[in-house]
N, C-alpha and C positions, 0 to 999 in steps of 0.2 A: 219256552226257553229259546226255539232260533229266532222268535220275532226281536227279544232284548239283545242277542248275538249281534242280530242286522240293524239294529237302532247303534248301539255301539260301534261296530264298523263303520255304520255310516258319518255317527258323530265324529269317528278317528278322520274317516276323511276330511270332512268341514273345517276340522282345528287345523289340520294340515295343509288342505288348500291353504286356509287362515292366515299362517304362519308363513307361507311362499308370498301370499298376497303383500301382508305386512313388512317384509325382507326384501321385495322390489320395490313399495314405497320407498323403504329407509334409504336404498341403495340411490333412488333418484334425486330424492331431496337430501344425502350428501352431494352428492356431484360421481360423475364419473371414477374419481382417484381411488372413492370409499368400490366399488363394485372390483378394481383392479388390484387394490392393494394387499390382499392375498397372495394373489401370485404372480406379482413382479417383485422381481430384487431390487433396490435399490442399491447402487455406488458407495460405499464408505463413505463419511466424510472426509475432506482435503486435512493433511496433518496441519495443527496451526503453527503460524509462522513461527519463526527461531524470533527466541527471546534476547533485544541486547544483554542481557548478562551472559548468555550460552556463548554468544559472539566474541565479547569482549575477554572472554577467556580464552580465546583462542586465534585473538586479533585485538584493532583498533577500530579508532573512527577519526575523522577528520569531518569538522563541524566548518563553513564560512558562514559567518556575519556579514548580512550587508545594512550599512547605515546609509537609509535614505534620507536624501537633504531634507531639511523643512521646507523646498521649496520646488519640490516634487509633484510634477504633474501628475496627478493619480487621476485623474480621465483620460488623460492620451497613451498613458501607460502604466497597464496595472502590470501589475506585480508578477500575477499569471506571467504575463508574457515574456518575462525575462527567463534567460537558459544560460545555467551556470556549464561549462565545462573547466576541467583539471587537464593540466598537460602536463609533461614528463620532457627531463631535457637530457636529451644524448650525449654523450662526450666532446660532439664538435661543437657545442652549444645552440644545437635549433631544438626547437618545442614539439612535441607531440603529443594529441590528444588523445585521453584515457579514455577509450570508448564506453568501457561500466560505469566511468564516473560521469556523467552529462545528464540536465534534467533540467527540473524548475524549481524552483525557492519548495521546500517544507512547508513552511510557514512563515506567518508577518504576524507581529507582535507590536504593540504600542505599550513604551512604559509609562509612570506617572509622570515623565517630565515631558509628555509627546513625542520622544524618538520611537523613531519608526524603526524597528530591526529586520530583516527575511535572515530565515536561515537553510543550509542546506547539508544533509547531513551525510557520508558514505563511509562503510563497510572497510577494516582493510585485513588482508587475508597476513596472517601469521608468519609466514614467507615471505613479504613486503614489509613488514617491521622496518625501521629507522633507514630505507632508504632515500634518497632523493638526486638532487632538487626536483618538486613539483613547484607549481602554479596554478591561483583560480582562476579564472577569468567570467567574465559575465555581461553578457549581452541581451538587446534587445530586440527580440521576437526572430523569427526566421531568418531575418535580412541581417543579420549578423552585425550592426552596428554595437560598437565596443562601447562598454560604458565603467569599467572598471579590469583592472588586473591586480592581484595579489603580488606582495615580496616573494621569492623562492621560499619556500618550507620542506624539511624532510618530514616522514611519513613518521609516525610515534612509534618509541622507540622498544617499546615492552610491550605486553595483551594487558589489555582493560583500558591503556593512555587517550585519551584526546588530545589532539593538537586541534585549535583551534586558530582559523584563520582570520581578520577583521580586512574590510573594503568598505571606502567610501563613495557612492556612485555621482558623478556630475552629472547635470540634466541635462 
């Protein structure tokens, strides 16, 4: 009877070594994260962005179009490299630049007829509703050569509105 006791103990060892042996394989051949991921915590996920509908109900948006000529150098200057800013004009009549509103086209779209459109789109806070006059302007690359300016436009005049502004760029 203690000879089967100690066959048994013994075997209990074996499967156990076994089992630690097999569980630092698996740990190696995951990769370090599998040996860690017990016990570290990971960060929540970031919440995802606000959805334009959530926005639009509690503001606007102000969309520019820009139409590129058909004879638009798109090797010397892409698209990338243009920076739209918005300005805002004071009661003495000079312009000031909307610092949250300034960036680079959205996107460029080609319709069936070959027009070339960018567009650029911004956010307007509920509290800004039907203000104005603003301005789009839009230039090329850092060195700030002008290549379009918008008519005055006020800011839409209700939540959910777009105003949408159109520019034609010269080459």
């Amino acid at each position: 009877m203690e000879n089967t006791d100690f066959r048994s103990s013994r075997l209990t060892l074996h499967v156990s070594r076994l089992c630690v042996f097999i569980c630092t394989l698996l740990t190696f051949a995951l990769g370090p994260s599998a040996a860690y991921a017990s016990h570290v915590l990971l960060p929540p996920p970031p919440p995802p962005p606000p959805q334009p509908a959530t926005q639009a109900s509690t503001g606007g948006f102000i969309e520019l179009r820009v139409q590129f000529p058909s004879t638009w150098l798109w090797d010397e200057v892409h698209w990338q490299n243009l920076w739209t800013i918005v300005q805002w004009q004071d009661q003495a009549g000079r312009w000031h630049e909307v610092s949250g509103w300034q960036g680079q086209l959205n996107d460029v779209t080609v319709g069936t007829d070959g027009d070339v459109v960018g567009t650029a789109v911004w956010w307007v806070a509920k509290p800004d509703l039907g203000t104005g006059p603003f301005r789009w302007r839009v230039y090329q690359g850092r060195e700030r050569r002008l290549l379009a300016t918008s008519d005055p436009f006020d800011l839409p005049g209700t939540a959910g509105e777009t105003i949408t502004v159109r520019v034609s760029l010269n080459p």
